[in-house]
N, CA, C and O atoms as a GROMACS GRO file, in nm:
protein
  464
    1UNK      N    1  21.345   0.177   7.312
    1UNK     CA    2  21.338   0.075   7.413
    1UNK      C    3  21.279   0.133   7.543
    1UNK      O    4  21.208   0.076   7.625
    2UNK      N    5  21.321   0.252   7.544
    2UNK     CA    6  21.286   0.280   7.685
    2UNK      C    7  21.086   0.341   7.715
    2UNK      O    8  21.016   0.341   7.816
    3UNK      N    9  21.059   0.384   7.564
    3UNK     CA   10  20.923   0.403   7.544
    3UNK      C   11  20.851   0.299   7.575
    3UNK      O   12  20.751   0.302   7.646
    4UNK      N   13  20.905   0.189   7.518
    4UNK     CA   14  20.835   0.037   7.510
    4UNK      C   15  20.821   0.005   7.675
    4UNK      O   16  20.714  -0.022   7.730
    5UNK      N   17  20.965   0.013   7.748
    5UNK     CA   18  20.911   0.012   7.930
    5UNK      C   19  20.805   0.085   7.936
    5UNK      O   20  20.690   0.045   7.918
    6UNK      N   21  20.842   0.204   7.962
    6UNK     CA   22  20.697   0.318   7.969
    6UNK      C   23  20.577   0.275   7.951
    6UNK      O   24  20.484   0.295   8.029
    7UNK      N   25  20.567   0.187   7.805
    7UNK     CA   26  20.442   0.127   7.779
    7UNK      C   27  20.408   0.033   7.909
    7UNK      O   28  20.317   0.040   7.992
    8UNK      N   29  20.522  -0.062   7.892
    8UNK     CA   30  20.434  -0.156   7.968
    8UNK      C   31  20.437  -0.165   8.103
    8UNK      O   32  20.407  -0.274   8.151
    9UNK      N   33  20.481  -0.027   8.215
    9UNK     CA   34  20.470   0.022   8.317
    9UNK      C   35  20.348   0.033   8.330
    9UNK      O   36  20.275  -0.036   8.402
   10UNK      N   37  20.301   0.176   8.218
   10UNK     CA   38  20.191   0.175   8.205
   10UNK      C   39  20.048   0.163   8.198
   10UNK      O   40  19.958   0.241   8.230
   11UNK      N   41  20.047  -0.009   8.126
   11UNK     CA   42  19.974  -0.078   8.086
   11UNK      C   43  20.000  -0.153   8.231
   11UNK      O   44  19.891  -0.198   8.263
   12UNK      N   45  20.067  -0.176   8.300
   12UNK     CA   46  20.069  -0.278   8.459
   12UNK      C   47  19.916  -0.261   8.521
   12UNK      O   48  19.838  -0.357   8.527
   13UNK      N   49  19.883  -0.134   8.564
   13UNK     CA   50  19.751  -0.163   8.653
   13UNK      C   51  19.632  -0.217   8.566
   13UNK      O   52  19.546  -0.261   8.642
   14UNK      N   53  19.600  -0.229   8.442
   14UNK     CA   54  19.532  -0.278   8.387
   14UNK      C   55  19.533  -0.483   8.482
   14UNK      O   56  19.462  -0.531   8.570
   15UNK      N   57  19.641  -0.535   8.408
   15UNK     CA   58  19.638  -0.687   8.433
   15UNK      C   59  19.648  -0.707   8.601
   15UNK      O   60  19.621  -0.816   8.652
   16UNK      N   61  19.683  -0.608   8.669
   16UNK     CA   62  19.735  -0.590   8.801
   16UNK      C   63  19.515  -0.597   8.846
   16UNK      O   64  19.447  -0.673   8.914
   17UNK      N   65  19.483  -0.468   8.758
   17UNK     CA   66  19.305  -0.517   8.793
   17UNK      C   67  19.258  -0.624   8.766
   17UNK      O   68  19.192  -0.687   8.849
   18UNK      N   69  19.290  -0.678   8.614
   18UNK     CA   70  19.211  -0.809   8.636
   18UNK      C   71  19.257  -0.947   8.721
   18UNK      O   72  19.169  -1.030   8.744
   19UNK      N   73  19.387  -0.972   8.764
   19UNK     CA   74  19.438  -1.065   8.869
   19UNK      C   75  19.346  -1.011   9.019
   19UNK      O   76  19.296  -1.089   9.100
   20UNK      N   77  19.344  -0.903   9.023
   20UNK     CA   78  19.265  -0.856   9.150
   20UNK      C   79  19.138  -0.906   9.126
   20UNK      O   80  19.106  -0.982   9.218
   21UNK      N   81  19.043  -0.892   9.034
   21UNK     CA   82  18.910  -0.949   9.045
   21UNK      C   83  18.920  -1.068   9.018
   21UNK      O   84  18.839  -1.138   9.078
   22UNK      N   85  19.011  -1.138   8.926
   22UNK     CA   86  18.962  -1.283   8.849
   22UNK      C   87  19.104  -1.352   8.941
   22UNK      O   88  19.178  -1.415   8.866
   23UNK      N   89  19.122  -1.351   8.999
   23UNK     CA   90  19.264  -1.434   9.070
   23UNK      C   91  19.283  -1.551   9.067
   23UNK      O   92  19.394  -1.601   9.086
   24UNK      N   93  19.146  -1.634   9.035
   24UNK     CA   94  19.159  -1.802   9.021
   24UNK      C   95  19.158  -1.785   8.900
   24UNK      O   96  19.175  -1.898   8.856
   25UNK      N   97  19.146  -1.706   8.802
   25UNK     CA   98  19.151  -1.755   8.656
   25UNK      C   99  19.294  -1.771   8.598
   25UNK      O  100  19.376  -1.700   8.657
   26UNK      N  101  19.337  -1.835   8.513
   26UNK     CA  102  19.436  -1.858   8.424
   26UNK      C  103  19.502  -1.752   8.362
   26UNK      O  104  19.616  -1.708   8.372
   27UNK      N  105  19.366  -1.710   8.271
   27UNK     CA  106  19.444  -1.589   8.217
   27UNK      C  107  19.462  -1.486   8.263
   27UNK      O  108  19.579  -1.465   8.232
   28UNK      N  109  19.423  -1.389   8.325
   28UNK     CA  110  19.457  -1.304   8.426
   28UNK      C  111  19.595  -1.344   8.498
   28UNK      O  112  19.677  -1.252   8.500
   29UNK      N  113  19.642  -1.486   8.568
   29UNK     CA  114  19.796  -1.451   8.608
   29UNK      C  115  19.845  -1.456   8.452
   29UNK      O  116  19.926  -1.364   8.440
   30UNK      N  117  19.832  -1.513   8.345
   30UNK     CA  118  19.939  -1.517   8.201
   30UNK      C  119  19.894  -1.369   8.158
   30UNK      O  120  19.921  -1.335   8.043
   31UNK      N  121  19.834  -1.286   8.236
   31UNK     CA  122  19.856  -1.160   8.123
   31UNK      C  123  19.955  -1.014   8.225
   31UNK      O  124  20.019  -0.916   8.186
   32UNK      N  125  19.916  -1.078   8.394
   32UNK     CA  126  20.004  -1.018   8.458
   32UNK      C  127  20.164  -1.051   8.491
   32UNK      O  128  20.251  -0.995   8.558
   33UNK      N  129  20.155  -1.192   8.395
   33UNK     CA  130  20.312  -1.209   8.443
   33UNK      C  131  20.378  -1.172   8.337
   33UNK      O  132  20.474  -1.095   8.341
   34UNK      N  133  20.319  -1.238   8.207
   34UNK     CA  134  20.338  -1.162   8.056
   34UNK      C  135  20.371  -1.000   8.051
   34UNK      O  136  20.462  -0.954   7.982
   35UNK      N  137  20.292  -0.928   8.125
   35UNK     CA  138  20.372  -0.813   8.134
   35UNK      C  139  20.438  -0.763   8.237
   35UNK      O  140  20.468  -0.644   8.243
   36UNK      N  141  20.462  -0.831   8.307
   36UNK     CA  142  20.575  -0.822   8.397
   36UNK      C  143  20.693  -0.868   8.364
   36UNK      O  144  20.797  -0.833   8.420
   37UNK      N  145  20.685  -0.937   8.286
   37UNK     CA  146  20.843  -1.003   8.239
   37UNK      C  147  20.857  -0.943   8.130
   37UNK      O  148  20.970  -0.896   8.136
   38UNK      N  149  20.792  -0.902   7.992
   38UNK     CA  150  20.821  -0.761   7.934
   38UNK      C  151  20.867  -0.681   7.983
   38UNK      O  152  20.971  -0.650   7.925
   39UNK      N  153  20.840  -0.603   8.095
   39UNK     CA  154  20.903  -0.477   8.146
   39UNK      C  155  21.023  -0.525   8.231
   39UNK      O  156  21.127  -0.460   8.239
   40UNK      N  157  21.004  -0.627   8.286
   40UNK     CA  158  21.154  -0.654   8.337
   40UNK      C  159  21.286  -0.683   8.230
   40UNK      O  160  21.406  -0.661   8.241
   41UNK      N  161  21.222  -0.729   8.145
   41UNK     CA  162  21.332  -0.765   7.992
   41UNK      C  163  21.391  -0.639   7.948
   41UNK      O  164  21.511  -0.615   7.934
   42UNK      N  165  21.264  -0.542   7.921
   42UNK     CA  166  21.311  -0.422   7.863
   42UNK      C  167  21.352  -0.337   7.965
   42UNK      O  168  21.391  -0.229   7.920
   43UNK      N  169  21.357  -0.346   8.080
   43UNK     CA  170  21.425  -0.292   8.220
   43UNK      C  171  21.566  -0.326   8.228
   43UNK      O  172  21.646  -0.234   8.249
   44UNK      N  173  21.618  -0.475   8.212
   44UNK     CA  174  21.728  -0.496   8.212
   44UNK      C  175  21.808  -0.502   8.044
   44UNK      O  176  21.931  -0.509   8.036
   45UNK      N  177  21.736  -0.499   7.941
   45UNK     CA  178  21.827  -0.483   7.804
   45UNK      C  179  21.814  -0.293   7.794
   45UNK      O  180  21.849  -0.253   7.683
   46UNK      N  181  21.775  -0.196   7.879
   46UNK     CA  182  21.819  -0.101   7.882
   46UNK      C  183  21.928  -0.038   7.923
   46UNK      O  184  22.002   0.048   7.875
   47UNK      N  185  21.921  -0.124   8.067
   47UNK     CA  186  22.044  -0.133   8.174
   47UNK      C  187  22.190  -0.148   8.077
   47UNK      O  188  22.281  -0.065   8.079
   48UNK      N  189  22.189  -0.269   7.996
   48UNK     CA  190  22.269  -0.350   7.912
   48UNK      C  191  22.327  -0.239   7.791
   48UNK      O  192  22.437  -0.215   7.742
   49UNK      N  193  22.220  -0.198   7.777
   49UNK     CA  194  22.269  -0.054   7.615
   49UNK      C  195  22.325   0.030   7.692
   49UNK      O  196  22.444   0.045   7.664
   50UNK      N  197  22.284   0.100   7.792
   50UNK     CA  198  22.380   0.241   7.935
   50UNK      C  199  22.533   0.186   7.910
   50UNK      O  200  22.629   0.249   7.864
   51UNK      N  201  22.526   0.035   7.957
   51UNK     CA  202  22.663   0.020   8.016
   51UNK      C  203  22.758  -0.067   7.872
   51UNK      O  204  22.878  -0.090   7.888
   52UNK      N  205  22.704  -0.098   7.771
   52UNK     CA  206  22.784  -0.120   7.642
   52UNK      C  207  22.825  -0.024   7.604
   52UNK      O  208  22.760   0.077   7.576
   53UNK      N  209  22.951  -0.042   7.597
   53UNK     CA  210  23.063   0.086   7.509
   53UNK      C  211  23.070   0.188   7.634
   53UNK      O  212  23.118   0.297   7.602
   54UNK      N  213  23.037   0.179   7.753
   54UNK     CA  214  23.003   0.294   7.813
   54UNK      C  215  22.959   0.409   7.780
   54UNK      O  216  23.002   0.518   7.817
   55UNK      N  217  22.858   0.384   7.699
   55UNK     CA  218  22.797   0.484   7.669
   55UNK      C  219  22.702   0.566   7.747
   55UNK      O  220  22.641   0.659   7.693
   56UNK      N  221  22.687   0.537   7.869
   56UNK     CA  222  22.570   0.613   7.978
   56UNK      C  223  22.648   0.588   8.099
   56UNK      O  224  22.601   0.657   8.189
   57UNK      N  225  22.735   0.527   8.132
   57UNK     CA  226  22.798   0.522   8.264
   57UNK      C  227  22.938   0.543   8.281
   57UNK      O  228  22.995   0.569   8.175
   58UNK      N  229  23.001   0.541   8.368
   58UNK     CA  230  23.131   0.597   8.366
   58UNK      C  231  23.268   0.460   8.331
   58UNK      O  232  23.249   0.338   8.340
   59UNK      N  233  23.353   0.504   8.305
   59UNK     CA  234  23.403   0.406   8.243
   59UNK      C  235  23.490   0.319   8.343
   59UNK      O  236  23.559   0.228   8.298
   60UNK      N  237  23.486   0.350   8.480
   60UNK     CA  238  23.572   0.273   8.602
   60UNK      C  239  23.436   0.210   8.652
   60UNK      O  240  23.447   0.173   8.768
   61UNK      N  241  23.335   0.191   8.607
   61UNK     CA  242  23.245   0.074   8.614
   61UNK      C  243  23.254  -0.093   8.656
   61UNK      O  244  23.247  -0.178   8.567
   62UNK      N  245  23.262  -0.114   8.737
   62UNK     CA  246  23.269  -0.261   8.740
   62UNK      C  247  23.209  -0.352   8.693
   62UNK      O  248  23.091  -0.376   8.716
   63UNK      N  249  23.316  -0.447   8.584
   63UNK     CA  250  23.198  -0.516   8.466
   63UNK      C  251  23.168  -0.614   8.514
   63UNK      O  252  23.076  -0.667   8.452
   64UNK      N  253  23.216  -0.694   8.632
   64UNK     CA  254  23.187  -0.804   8.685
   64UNK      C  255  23.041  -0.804   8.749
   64UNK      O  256  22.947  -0.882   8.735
   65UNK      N  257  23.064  -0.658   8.844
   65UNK     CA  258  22.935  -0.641   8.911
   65UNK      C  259  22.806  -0.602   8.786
   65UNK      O  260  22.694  -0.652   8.787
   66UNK      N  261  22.846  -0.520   8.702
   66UNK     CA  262  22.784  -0.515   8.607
   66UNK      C  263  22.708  -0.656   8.575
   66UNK      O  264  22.588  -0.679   8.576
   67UNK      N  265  22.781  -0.712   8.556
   67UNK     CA  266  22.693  -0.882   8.469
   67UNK      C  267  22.646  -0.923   8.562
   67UNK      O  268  22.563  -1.006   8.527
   68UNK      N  269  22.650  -0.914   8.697
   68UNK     CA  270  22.609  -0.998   8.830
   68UNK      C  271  22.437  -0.901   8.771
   68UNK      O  272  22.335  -0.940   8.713
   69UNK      N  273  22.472  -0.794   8.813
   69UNK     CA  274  22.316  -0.713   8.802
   69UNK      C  275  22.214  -0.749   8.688
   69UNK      O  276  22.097  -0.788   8.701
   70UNK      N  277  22.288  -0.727   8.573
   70UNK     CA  278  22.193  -0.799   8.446
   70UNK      C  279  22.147  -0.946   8.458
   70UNK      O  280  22.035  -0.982   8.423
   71UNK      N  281  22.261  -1.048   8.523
   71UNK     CA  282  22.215  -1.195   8.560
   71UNK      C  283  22.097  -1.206   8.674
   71UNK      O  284  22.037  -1.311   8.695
   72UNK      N  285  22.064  -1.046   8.765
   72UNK     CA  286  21.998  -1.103   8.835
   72UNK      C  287  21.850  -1.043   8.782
   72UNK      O  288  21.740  -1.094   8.800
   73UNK      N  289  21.884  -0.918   8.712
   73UNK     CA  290  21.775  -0.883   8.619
   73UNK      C  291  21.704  -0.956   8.507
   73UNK      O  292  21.601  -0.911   8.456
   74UNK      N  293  21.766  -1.077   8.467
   74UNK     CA  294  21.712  -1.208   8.355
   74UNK      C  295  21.630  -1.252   8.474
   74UNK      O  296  21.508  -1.252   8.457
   75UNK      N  297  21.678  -1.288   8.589
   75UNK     CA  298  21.625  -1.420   8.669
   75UNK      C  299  21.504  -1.365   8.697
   75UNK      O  300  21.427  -1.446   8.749
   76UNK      N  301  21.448  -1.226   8.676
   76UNK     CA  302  21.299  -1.173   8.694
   76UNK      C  303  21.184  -1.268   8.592
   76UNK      O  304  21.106  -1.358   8.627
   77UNK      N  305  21.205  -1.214   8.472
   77UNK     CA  306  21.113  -1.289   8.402
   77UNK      C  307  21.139  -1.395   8.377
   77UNK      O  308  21.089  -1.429   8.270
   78UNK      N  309  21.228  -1.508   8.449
   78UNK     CA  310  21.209  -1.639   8.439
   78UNK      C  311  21.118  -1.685   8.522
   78UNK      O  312  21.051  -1.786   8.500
   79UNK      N  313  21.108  -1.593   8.652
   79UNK     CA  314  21.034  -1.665   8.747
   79UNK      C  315  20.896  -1.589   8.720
   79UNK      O  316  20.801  -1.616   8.794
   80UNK      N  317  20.883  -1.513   8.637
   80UNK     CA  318  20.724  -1.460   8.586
   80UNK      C  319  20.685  -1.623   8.470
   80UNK      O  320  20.613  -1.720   8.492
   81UNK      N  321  20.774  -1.587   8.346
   81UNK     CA  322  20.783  -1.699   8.254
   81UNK      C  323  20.722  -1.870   8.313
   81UNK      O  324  20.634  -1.941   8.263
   82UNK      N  325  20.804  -1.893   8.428
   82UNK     CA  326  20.809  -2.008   8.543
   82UNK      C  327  20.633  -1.976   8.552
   82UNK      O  328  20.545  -2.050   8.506
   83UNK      N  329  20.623  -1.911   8.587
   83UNK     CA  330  20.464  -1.871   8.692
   83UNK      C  331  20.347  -1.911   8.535
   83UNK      O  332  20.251  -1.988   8.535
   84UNK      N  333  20.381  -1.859   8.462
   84UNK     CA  334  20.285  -1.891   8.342
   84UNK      C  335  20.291  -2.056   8.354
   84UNK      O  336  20.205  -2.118   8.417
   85UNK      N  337  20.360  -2.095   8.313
   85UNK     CA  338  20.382  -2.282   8.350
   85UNK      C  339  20.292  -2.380   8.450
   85UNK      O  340  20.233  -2.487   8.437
   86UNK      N  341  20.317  -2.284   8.555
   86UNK     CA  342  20.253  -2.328   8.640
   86UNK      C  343  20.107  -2.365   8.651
   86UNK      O  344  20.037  -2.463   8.675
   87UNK      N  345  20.092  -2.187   8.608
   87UNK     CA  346  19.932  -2.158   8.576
   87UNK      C  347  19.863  -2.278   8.509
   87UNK      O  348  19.752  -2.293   8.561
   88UNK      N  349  19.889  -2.374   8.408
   88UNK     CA  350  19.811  -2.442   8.359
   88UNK      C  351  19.770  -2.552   8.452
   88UNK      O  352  19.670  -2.624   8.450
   89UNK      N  353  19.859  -2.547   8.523
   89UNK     CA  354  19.859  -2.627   8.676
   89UNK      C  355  19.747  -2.573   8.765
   89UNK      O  356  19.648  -2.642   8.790
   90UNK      N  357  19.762  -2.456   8.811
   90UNK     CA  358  19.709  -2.419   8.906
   90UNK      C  359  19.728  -2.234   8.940
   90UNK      O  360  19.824  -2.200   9.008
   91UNK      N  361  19.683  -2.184   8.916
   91UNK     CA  362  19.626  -2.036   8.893
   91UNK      C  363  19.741  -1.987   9.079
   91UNK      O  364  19.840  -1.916   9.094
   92UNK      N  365  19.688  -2.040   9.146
   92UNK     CA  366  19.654  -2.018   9.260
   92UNK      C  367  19.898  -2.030   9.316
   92UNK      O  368  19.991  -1.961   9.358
   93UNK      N  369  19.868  -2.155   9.272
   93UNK     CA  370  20.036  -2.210   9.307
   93UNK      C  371  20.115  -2.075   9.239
   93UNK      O  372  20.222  -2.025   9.273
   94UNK      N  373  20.039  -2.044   9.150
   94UNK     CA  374  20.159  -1.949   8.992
   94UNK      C  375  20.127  -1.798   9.052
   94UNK      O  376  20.187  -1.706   8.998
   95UNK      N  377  20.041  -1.770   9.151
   95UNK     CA  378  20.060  -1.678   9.240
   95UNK      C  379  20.177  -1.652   9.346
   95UNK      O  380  20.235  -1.547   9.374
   96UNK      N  381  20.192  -1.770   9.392
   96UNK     CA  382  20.260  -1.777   9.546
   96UNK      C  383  20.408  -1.797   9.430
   96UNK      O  384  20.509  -1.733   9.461
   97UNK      N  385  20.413  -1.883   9.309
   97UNK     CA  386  20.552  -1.887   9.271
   97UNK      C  387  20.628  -1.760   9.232
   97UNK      O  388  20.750  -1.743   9.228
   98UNK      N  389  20.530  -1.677   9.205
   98UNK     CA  390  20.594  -1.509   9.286
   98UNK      C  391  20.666  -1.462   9.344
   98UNK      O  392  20.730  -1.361   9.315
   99UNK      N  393  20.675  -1.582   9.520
   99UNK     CA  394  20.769  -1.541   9.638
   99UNK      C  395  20.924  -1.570   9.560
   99UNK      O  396  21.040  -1.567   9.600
  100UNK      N  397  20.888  -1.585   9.487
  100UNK     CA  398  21.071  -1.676   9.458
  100UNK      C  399  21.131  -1.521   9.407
  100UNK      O  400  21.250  -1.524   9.374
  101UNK      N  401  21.072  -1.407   9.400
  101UNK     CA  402  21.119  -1.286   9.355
  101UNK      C  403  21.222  -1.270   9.522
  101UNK      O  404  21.341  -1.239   9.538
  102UNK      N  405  21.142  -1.296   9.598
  102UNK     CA  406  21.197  -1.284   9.715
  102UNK      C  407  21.366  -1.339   9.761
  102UNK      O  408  21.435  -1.268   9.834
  103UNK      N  409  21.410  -1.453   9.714
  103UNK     CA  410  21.535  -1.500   9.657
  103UNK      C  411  21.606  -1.442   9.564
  103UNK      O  412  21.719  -1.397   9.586
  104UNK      N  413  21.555  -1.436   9.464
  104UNK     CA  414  21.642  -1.426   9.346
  104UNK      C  415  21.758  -1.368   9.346
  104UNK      O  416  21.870  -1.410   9.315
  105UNK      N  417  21.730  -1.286   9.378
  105UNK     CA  418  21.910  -1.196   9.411
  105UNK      C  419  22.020  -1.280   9.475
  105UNK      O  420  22.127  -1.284   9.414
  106UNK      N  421  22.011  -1.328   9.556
  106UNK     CA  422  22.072  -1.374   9.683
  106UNK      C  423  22.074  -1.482   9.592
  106UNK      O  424  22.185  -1.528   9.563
  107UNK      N  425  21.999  -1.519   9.554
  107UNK     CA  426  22.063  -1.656   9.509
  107UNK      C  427  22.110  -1.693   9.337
  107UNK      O  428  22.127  -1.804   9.285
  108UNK      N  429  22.120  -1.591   9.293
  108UNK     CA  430  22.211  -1.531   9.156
  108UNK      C  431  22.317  -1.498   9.165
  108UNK      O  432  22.394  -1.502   9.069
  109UNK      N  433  22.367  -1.435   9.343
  109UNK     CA  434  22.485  -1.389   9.378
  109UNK      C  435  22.516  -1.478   9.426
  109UNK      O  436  22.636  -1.492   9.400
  110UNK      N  437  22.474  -1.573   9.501
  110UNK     CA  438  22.559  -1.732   9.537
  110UNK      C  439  22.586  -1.813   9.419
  110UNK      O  440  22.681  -1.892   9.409
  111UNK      N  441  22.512  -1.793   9.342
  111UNK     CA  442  22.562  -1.884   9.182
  111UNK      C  443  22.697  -1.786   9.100
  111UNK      O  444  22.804  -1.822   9.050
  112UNK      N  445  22.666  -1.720   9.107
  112UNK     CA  446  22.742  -1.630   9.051
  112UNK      C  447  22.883  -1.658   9.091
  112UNK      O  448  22.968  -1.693   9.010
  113UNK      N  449  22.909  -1.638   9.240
  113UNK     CA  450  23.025  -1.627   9.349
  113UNK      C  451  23.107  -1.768   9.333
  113UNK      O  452  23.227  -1.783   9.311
  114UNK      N  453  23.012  -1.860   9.349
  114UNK     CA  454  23.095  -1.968   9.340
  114UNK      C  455  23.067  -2.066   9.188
  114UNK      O  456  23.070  -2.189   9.183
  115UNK      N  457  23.044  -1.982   9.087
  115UNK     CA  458  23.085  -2.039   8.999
  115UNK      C  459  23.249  -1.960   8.933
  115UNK      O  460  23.314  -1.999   8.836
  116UNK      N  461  23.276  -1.859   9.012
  116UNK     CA  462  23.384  -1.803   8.962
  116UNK      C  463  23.517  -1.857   9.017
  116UNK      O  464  23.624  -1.811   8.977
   0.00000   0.00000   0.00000
């Protein structure tokens, strides 16, 4: 799993170049968000194997905060996932729906907080 990040760390400045030259095109944001939400998936189901069984972290771990972190690590490639959607819409909008990275936390931890 963790090779597979590597890969698609990796492989980032590639789609990261073609959004830079082709930025109004379609496919160019579906191949930079596509692998951006790969590596965020396999970023946070790594996180997820460390802290099952405690096998990589210590065992006075907080599992609450634990799941808060992985819940806010999903909400990455939804809003990449989200951005592909868009794209068929509008190339340009599925750029800026990006900023919502800018929230996400904050507002995974307000869902979070008061759904408990």
């Amino acid at each position: 799993m963790t090779f597979l990040f590597l890969m698609a760390i990796a492989f980032l400045p590639f789609p990261t170049l073609l959004l830079g030259e082709y930025k109004n095109q379609q496919i160019s944001v579906i191949f930079y968000a596509t692998d951006a939400a790969v590596a965020s998936l396999l970023l946070t189901s790594i996180s997820w194997y460390a802290r099952r069984g405690h096998r990589l972290v210590p065992t006075d771990i907080d599992e609450e905060q634990a799941r808060l972190r992985t819940a806010q690590g999903l909400a990455v490639p939804v809003v990449f996932l989200l951005s592909i959607v868009i794209s068929f819409w509008s190339p340009e909008i599925a750029l800026y729906s990006w900023l919502l990275l800018l929230v996400t936390d904050p507002l995974v931890g307000w869902a979070w907080r008061s759904s408990s």
